[in-house]
N, C-alpha and C positions, 0 to 999 in steps of 0.2 A: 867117615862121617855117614850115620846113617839119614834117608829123607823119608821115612814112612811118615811120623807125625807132623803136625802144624799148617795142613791145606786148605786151601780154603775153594770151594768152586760155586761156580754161577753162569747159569745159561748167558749166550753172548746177547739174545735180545733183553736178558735185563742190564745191561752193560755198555753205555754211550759209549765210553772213551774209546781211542782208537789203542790198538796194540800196544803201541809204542808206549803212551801212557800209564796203561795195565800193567806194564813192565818195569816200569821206575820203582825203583827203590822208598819202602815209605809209602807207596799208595794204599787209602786204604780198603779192607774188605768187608766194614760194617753192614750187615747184611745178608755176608755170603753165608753159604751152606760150609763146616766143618767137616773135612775129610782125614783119611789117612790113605795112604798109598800102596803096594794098589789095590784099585778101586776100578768099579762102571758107578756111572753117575748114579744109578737107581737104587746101588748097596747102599752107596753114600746117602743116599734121601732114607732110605729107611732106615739106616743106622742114626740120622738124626732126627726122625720121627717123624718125617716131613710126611711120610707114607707108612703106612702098616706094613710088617710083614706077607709079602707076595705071597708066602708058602703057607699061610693060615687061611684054611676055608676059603673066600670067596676075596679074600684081601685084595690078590691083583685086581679086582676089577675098580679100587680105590685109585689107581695110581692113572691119569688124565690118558689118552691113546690107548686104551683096553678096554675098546667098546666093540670088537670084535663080536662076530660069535662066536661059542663055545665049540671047540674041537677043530675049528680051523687052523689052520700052519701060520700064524702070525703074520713067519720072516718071507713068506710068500705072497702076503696083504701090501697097498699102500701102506705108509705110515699116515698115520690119521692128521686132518687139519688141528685138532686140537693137543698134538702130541708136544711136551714142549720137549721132548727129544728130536722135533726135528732141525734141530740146530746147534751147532757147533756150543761147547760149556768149556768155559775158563778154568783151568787149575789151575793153583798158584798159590807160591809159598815162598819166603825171603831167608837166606842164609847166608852165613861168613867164611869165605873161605880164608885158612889160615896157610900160609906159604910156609912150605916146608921144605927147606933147603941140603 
């Protein structure tokens, strides 16, 4: 059984319910961001157009926490207050497993 297709993600602050619930069979993800696996959250936003391609011109500076200056090390920066990377994002996708005896 392959699970590349059918994911769905969402940062956890747009996301009340607790765990447990997110996990129930049938919840639903109206709303969420369409993924495939694997993924980082940012391919996924750009593969669903949420963001421009990072690799075009000046694109990354579209995507919210790349307010940086230019030619600094990023991964060596805080993560910015308005980054919504800084916080945990839901993946999540529903399958059947079939018992194979």
């Amino acid at each position: 059984m392959e699970l590349h297709d059918g994911w769905s993600i969402r940062s956890s602050d747009e996301v009340e319910e607790s765990g447990g619930h997110v996990s129930t069979p049938g919840y639903a993800t109206t709303g969420w961001h369409a993924a495939t696996v694997p993924t980082t959250v940012v391919a996924a936003l750009v593969h669903d157009g949420t963001y421009p391609d990072p690799c075009v011109g000046m694109d990354l500076r579209e995507i919210p926490g790349t307010g940086y200056d230019i030619g600094f090390n990023f991964s060596n920066l805080p993560m910015s207050d308005d980054s919504p990377f800084r916080v945990p994002w839901w993946y999540r996708t529903e399958f059947t497993m079939h018992q194979v005896w």
